[in-house]
N, C-alpha and C positions, 0 to 999 in steps of 0.2 A: 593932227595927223600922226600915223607912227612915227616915231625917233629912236635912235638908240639911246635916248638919255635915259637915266636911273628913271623907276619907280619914286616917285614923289607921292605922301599923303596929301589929298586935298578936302576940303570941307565939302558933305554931302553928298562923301562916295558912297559910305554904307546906304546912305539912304536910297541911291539907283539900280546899285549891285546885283540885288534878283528881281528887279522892276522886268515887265515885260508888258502885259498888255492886263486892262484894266480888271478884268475878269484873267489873267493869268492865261489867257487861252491857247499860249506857246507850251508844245507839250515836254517841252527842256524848262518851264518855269519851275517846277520844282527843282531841279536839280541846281537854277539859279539861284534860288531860295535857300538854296542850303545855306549860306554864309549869313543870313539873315535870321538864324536860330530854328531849331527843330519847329517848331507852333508853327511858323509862317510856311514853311514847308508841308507842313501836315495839311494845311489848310489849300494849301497849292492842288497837293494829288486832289483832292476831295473836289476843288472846283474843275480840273481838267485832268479829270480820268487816269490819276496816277497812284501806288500804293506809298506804305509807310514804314516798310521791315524788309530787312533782306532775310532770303532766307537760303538752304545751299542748294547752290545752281547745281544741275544735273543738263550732261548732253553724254547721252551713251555711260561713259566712266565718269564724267564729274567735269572741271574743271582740273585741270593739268596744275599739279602741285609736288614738284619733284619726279621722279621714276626718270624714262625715258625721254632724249632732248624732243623739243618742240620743234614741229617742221621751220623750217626758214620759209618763209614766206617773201616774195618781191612786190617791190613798190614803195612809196613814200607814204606816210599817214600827215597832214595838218588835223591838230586838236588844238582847244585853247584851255587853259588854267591859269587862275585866278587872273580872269577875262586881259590876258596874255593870246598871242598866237604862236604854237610850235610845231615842228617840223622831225617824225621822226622814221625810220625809215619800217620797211613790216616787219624786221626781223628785230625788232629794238636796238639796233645800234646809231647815233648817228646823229642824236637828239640835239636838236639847236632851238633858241629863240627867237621870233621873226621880229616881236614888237614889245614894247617895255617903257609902257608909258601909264600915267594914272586914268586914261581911259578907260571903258566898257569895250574891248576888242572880243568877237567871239563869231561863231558859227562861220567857218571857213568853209572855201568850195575851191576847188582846184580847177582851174580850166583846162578846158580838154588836152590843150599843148604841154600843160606841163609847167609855162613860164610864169602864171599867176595867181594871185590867188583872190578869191571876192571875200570880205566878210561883213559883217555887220560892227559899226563904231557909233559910240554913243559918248560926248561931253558934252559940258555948258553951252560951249559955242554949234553942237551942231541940231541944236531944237530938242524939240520933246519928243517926236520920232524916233530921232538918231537920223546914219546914212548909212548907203554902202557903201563901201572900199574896196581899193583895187592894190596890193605889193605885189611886186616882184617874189616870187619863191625863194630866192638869196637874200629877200629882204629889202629896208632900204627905205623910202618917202613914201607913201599911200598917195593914190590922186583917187579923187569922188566921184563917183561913180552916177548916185543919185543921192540926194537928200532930201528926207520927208516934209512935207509943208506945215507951219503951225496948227493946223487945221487937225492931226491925227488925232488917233484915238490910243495911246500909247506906243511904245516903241516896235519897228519893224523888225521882222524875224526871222530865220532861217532864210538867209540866202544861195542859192543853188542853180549852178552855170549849168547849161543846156548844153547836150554831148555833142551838139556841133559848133558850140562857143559864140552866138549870136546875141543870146537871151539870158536874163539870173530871173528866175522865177524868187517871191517871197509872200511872206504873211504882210499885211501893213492893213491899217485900219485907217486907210483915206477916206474921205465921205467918199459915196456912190450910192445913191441912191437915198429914202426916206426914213433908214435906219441902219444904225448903225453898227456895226462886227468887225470881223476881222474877216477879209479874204485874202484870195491868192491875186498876185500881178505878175506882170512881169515889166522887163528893165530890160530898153537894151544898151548897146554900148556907148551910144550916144545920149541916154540917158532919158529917153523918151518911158513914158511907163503907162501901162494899158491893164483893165481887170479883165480877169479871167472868169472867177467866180462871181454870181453875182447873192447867193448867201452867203453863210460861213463857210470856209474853207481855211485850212492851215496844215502848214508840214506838207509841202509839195515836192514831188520827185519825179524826175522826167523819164520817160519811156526812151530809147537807144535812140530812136530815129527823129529827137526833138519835136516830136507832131502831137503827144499827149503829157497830161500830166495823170498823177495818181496823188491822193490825198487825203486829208480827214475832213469830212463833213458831217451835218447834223442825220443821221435817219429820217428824221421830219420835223417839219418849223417847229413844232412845239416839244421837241424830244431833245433830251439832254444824251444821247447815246451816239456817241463819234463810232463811224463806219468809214473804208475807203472805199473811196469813190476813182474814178478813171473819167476823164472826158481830155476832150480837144484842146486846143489854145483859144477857142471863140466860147468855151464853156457851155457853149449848147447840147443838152440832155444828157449830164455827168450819171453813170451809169452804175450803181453800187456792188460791190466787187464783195463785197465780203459777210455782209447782210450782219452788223453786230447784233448780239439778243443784249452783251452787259456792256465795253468799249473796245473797240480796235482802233490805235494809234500807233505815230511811227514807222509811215509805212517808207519803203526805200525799191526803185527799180532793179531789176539786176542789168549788168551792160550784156548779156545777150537776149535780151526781153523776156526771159522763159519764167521769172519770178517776180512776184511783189512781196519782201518782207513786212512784217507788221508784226506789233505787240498783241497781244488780247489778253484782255483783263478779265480773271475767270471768277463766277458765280459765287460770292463770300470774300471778293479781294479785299474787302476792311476789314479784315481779321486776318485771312486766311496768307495773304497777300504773296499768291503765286501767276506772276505775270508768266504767258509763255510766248514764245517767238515762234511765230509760224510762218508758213511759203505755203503761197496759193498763185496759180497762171492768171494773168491780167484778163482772162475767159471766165474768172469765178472757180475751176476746177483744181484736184491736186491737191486740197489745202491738207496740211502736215503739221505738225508739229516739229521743232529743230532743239528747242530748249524751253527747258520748265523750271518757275522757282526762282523767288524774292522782285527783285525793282529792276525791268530792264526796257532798256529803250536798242531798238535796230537804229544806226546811223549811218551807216555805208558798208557797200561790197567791195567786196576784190575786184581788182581789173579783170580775172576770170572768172567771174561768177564760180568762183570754186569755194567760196567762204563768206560770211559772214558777219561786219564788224559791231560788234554788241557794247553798249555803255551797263555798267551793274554800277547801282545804287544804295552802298549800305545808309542803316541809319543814322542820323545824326546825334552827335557829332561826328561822330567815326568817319573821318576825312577818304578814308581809300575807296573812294568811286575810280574807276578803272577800266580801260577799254581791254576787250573779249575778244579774240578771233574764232569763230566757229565755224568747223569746217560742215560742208553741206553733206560729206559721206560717212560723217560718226565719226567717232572719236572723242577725247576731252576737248574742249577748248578754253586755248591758252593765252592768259595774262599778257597783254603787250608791253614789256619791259618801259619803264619810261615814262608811262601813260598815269600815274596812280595822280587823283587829284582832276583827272579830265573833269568836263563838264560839257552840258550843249553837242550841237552837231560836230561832227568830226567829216573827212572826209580822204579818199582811197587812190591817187594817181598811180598808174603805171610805172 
């Protein structure tokens, strides 16, 4: 569980560090990957639809790099680094610790109240899965939320609290069914856990009124092209939102339903390698582009759907992966103080 004891080396942390699922199919495996050497990271994008080069981000003027102060933004951000969980507020100031133990701590979700947080924890003692977890926001002892069965098929993933605090949607590779993948579940508080999807599905994000998710799945059983997809909590007739031709992934709700962020990985990404971030209405309509250029993943909105929170991915080694605020009316967007070193889901409370 968390503790506030030191950071202790233990034998056979490298070896789980950017583990995720056996085919990589968590669209933050590379970004886990990184600490496991450029190659195994290269190899990550290639199997789940990610690039390998940053290149300079462009939103409107650029990326905000001195001139004019940066709007203050309200709310708190959880991110985790070096599978740490932290706590920092949206203007950069404020930045604390939650956990600091030689676990795998990582993909934090704020619960709608404010007082907790879910993440995903991976040691010896908690199977080849992993579990979820549950802190306090001030910190303090984790209690378990779920833990996965010996049965998985690598470790569970992005965990994400339902805007009415009932349900944590995730990736997990439980059996269900005659073959085996990775789909979406959910979890509730009591720890009961039910599938959603019944192919692949991964990277789940809930619509305002907890009644749908929005997600990455295959275009078709025998296609390697991630598109979002939108269906119910019974997964009956998920409904393809974005129609990919090369990969969209990363996709995120906004909290007034009017957008679904997503990645799209454009035509020559293995060379060329200019992800953009686009918004398109959970109707398929609208879709825009917000930001073009290098390695980005969408991880969370603002409490007002007035921005955009973006992970950028330079090359490896080059350690400054760094969370992006980008606003949806132009402008540059700017560096969140604090942040350099992020990794995985991040997530946006009021």
């Amino acid at each position: 569980m968390s503790n506030p004891t030191a950071r202790a080396s233990i034998p056979g942390k490298a070896a789980w560090r950017g583990v995720d699922t056996p085919l990589r199919l968590s669209q933050y495996a590379a970004v886990r990957t990184l600490d496991a050497g450029a190659r195994n990271w290269q190899r990550a994008r290639s199997v789940f639809l990610i690039g390998v080069l940053i290149a300079s981000l462009t939103v409107s003027a650029g990326v905000a790099a001195g001139g004019p102060k940066a709007r203050s933004w309200p709310g708190k951000i959880a991110f985790s680094r070096n599978n740490d969980l932290f706590v920092v507020s949206a203007d950069g100031s404020g930045l604390h610790q939650l956990t600091n133990t030689p676990d795998l701590e990582d993909s934090p979700s704020w619960s709608p109240d404010g007082m907790s947080i879910a993440y995903r924890h991976f040691n010896d003692q908690t199977g080849p899965g992993g579990e979820i977890d549950r802190i306090s926001s001030s910190g303090g002892p984790a209690t378990v939320l779920e833990r996965e069965p010996s049965t998985v098929h690598g470790l569970l993933s992005e965990p994400i609290f339902s805007p009415n605090g009932r349900l944590v949607a995730c990736n997990s590779g439980r059996p269900n069914g005659p073959v085996d993948t990775i789909r979406i579940w959910t979890v509730d508080l009591a720890g009961a856990v039910r599938p959603v999807t019944s192919d692949f599905g991964a990277t789940a994000t809930w619509s305002p009124n907890s009644a749908q998710l929005a997600y990455v799945g295959l275009s078709s059983p025998d296609s390697h092209i991630g598109t979002i997809f939108v269906t119910g909590l019974s997964g009956a007739a998920p409904r393809n939102v974005t129609h990919a031709t090369v990969n969209d992934q990363s996709p995120a709700w906004s909290p007034n339903g009017k957008w679904i962020a997503f990645v799209r990985l454009n035509p020559g990404w293995q060379t060329k390698q200019t992800d953009t971030i686009e918004l398109i209405h959970p109707d398929g309509s609208g879709l825009h582009a917000i930001l073009r250029g290098g390695i980005l993943f969408t991880v969370a909105w603002s409490p007002a759907s007035d921005a955009v929170l973006v992970l950028r991915v330079p090359k490896p080694p080059d350690p400054r992966r760094q969370l992006l605020i980008v606003p949806l009316k132009g402008g540059p967007a700017h560096p969140l103080p604090g942040t350099t070193g992020a990794a995985g889901h991040a997530s946006w409370h009021r």
